[in-house]
Each structure stands twice: as C-alpha cells, then as structure tokens.
C-alpha positions as a LaTeX table, in Angstrom:
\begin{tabular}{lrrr}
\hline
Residue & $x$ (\AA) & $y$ (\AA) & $z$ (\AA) \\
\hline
Unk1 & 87.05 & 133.50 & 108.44 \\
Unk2 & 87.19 & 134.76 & 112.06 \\
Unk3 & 91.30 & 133.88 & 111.70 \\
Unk4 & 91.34 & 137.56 & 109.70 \\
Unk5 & 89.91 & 138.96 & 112.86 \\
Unk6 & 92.87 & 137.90 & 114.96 \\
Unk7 & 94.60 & 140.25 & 112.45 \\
Unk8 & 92.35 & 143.22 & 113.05 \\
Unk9 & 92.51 & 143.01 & 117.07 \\
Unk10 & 95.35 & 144.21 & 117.41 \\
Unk11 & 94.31 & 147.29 & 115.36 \\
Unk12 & 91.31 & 147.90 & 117.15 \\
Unk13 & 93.23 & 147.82 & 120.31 \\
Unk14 & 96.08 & 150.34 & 119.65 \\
Unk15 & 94.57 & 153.76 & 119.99 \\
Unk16 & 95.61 & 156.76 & 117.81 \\
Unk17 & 97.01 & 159.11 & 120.61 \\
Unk18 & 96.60 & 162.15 & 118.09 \\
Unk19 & 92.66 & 162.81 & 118.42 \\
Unk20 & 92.17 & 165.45 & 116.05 \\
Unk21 & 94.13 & 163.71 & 112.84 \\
Unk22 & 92.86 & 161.28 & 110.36 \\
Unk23 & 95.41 & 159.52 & 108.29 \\
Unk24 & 94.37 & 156.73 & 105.56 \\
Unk25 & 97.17 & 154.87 & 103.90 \\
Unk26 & 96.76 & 153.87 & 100.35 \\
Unk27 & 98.20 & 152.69 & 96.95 \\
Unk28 & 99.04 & 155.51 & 94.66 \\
Unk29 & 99.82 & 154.53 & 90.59 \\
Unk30 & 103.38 & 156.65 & 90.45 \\
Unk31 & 104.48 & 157.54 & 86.64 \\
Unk32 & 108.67 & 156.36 & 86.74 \\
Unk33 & 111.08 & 157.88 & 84.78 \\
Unk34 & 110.99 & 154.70 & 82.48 \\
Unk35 & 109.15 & 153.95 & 79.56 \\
Unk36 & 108.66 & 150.64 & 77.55 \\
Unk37 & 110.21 & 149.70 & 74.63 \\
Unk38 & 107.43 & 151.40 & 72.74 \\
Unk39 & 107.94 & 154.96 & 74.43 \\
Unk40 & 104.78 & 154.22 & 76.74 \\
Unk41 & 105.29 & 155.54 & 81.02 \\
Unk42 & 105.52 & 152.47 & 83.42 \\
Unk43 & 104.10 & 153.20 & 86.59 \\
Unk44 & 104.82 & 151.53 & 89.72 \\
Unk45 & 102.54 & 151.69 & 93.16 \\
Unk46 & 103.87 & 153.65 & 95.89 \\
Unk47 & 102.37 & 153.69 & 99.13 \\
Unk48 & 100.93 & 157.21 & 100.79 \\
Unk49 & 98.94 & 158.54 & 103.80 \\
Unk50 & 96.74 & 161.19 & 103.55 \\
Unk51 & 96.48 & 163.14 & 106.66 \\
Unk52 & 93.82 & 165.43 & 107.18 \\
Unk53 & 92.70 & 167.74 & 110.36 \\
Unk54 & 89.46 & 166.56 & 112.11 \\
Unk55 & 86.80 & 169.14 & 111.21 \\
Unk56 & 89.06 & 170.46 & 108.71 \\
Unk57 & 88.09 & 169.36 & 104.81 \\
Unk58 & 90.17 & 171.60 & 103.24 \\
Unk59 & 93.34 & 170.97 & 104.12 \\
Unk60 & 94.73 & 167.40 & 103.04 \\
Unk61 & 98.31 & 166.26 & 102.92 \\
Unk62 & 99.05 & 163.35 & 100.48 \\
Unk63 & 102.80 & 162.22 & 100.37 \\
Unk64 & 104.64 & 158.84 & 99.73 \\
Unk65 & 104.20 & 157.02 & 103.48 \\
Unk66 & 107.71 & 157.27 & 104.94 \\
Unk67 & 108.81 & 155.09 & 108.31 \\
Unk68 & 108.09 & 158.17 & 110.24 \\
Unk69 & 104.05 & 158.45 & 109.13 \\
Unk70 & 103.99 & 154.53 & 109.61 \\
Unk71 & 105.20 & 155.09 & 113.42 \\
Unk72 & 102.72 & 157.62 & 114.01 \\
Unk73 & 99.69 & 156.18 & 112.55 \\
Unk74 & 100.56 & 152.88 & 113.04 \\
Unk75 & 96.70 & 151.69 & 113.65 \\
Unk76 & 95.83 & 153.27 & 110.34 \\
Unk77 & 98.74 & 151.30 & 109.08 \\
Unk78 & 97.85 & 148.03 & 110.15 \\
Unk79 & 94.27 & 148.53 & 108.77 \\
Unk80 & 95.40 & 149.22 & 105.38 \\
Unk81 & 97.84 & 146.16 & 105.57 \\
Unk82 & 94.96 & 143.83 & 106.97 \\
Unk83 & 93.17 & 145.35 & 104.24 \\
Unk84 & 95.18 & 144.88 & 101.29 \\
Unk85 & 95.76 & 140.95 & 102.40 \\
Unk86 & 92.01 & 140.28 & 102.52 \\
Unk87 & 91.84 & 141.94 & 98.96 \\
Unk88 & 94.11 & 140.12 & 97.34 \\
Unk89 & 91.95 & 136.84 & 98.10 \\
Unk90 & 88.51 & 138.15 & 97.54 \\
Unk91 & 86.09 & 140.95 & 95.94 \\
Unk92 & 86.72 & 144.01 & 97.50 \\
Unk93 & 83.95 & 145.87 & 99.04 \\
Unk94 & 84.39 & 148.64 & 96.83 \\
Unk95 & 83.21 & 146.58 & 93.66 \\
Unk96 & 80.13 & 145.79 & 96.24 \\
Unk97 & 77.68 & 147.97 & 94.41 \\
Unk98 & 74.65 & 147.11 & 96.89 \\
Unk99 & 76.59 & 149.17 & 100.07 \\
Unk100 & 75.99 & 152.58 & 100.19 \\
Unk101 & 78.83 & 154.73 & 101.73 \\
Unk102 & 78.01 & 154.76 & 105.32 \\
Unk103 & 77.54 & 150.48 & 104.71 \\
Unk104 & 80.67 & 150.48 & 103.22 \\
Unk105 & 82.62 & 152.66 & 106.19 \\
Unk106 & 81.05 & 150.65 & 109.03 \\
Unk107 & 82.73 & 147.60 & 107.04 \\
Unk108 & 86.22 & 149.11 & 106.67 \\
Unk109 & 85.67 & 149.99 & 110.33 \\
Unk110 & 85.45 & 146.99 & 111.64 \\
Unk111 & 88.11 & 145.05 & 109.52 \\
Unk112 & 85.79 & 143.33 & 106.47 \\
Unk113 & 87.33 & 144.27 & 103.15 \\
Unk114 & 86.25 & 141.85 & 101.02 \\
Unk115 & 82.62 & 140.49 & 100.32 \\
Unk116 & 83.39 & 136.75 & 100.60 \\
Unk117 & 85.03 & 137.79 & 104.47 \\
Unk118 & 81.55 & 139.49 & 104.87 \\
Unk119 & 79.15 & 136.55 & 104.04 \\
Unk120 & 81.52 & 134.47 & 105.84 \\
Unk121 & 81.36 & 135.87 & 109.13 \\
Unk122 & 79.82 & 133.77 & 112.22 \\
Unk123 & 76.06 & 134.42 & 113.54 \\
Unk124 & 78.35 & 135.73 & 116.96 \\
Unk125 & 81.05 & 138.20 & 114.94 \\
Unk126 & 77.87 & 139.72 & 112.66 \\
Unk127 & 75.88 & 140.09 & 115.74 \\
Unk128 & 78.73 & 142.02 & 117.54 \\
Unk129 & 80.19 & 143.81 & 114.65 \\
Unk130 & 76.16 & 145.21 & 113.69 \\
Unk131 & 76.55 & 143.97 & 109.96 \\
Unk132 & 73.37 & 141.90 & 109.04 \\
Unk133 & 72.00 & 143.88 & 106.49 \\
Unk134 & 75.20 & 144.12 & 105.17 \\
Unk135 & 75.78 & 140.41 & 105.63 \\
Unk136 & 72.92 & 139.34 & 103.67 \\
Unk137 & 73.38 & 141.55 & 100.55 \\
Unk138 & 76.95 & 139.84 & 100.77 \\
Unk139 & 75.13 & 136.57 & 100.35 \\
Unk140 & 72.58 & 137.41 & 97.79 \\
Unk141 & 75.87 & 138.90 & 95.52 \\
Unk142 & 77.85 & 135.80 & 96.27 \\
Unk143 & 75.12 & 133.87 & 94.97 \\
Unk144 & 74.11 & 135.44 & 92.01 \\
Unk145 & 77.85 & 135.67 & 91.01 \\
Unk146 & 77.69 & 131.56 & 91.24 \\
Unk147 & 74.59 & 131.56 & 88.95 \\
Unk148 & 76.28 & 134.02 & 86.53 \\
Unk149 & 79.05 & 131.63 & 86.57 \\
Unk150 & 77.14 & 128.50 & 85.71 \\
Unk151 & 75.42 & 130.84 & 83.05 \\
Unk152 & 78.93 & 131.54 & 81.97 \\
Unk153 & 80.38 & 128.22 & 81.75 \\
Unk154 & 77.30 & 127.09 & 79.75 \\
Unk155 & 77.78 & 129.69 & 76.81 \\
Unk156 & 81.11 & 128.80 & 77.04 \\
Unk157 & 79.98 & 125.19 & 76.08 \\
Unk158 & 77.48 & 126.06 & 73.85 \\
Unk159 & 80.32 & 127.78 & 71.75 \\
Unk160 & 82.50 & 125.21 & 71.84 \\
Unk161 & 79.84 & 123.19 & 70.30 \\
Unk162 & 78.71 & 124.97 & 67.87 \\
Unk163 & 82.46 & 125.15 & 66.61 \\
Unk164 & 82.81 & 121.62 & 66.66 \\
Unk165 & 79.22 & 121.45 & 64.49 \\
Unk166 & 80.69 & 123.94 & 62.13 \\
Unk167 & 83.82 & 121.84 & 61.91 \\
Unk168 & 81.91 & 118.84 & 61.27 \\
Unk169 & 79.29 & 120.52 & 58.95 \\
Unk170 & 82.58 & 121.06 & 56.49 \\
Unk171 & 84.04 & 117.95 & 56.99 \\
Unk172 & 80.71 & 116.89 & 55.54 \\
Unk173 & 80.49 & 119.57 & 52.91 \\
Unk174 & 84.66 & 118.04 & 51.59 \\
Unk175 & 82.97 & 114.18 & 52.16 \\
Unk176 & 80.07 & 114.87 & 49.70 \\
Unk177 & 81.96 & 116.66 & 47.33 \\
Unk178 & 84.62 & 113.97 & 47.01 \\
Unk179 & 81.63 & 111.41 & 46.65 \\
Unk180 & 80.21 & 113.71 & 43.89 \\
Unk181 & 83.76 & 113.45 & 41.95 \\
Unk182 & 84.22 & 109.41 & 42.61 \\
Unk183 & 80.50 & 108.95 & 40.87 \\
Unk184 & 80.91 & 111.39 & 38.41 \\
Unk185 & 85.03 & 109.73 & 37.20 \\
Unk186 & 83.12 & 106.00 & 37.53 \\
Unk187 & 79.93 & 108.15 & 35.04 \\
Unk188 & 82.57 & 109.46 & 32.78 \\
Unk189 & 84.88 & 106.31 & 32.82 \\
\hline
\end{tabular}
C-alpha cells in the first residue's frame, strides 16, 4: 500500500506558513431544512475546519470550510482528503480500540488512516515512519477479525441447517400423518 504514500508526500512537504494555528478539517452531520415524508430532519454532511490558537484551548472556531480556509490550510486539507479516501476502503483507526491516543495521533501524522493501510505497510515505510508496535496490533486485529469471520460464516451455516432440518422434520410429520389416514381408510374400508 505504499501507492497511498505517494498521496501523503505531497502533504508532508507543503509547510503550514502560519506556526501558531492548528486547523483540522472534518465531516459535520448538518440538520436541512427538509424532512422525510414522515416529518423526520434529513441531514446532509458538510465539511468544516476547526481552527484553534497554538497554546490556546479555549478558543476554537468551527465553521463550514469555505475556498478561503482550504487555501490557507491547504496541508491540513490534503490530510483530511487522503484521509477520507483511505477510509472509505478500510477500518478506520478510530474503530482501532487497541491504540491509545498518542498511537492513534502518530498514525494520523504520518498518513495511515485505516488499519488494513497499517498492517500493510513495508518492513522499510514502518521502520521510517516508527510504527511497529502499532503495526503489529494492526495484525493481531486483522487476524482475529478473519477468525471472527470464519466463526461467523459457520453459525450462519449452522442456521441454515437447522432450518432446512426443521423443514424436513415437518415434511415428515405431513408424510406420516397421510400414511396414518391411507391405513386407517384401507382398516375402515
């Protein structure tokens, strides 16, 4: 998967000239002014950017990302678009219960976003990019996840089995019954 890293380069590369500003862009759930048929609020996802003051944790600004906040954040941009393309194909590290926060930050920091682009990583890029530890809980989830599927599928079997032996089980149930009737009309006749 070292083709998503050609993606993040280019974000590593372009440095944030404003030193003393953190912006993150995310998705925000936005309540339209339509409702469904049933009188229920759709909500569509709008894109914003927080901005906050280094060494200031008070003061936040969170507003729908306009052209202007993608111009002048446009590294923090590029992350969250590099990051929303690796989610849509994979877990996202957030689901990744065995990362603690600072785990989870170094990740997001150097472009992984999803736990399958974690364990995937070449020997070289985790070496470089400090992520073993990190790398190797990936695994372990990845693989446990494949267990829990072949667990999965196999219940899923097993019920599909048992219906069929339930199905059957009647058909036997109607077969002796009409058996029962045929000797008891030749008994009677």
């Amino acid at each position: 998967m070292d083709m998503d890293f050609a993606l993040f380069r280019p974000v590593a590369d372009n440095l944030n000239d404003e030193r003393n500003v953190r912006a993150r862009f995310y998705d925000k759930a936005v309540k339209t002014d339509k409702t469904t048929k049933n009188g229920l609020p759709i909500f569509k996802n709008v894109t914003y950017v927080e901005i906050r003051l280094k060494d200031n944790s008070t003061e936040v600004f969170n507003q729908p990302a306009s052209a202007e906040k993608i111009k002048r954040f446009p590294r923090e941009y590029e992350l969250y678009q590099a990051a929303k393309k690796q989610t849509a194909t994979g877990t996202p590290l957030e689901q990744f219960a065995f990362l603690s926060a600072a785990e989870l930050e170094t990740c997001r920091n150097r472009g992984v976003f999803t736990v399958e682009n974690l364990a995937d990583l070449s020997a070289e890029k985790i070496q470089s990019l400090g992520l073993q530890n990190e790398q190797r809980l990936a695994k372990l989830f990845l693989q446990k996840a494949r267990e829990n599927n072949v667990i999965a599928a196999f219940a899923h079997k097993e019920e599909e089995y048992k219906a069929t032996i339930e199905k059957l089980m009647e058909k036997v149930k109607l077969l002796t019954q009409q058996l029962e009737k045929q000797k008891n009309r030749k008994k009677g006749g």
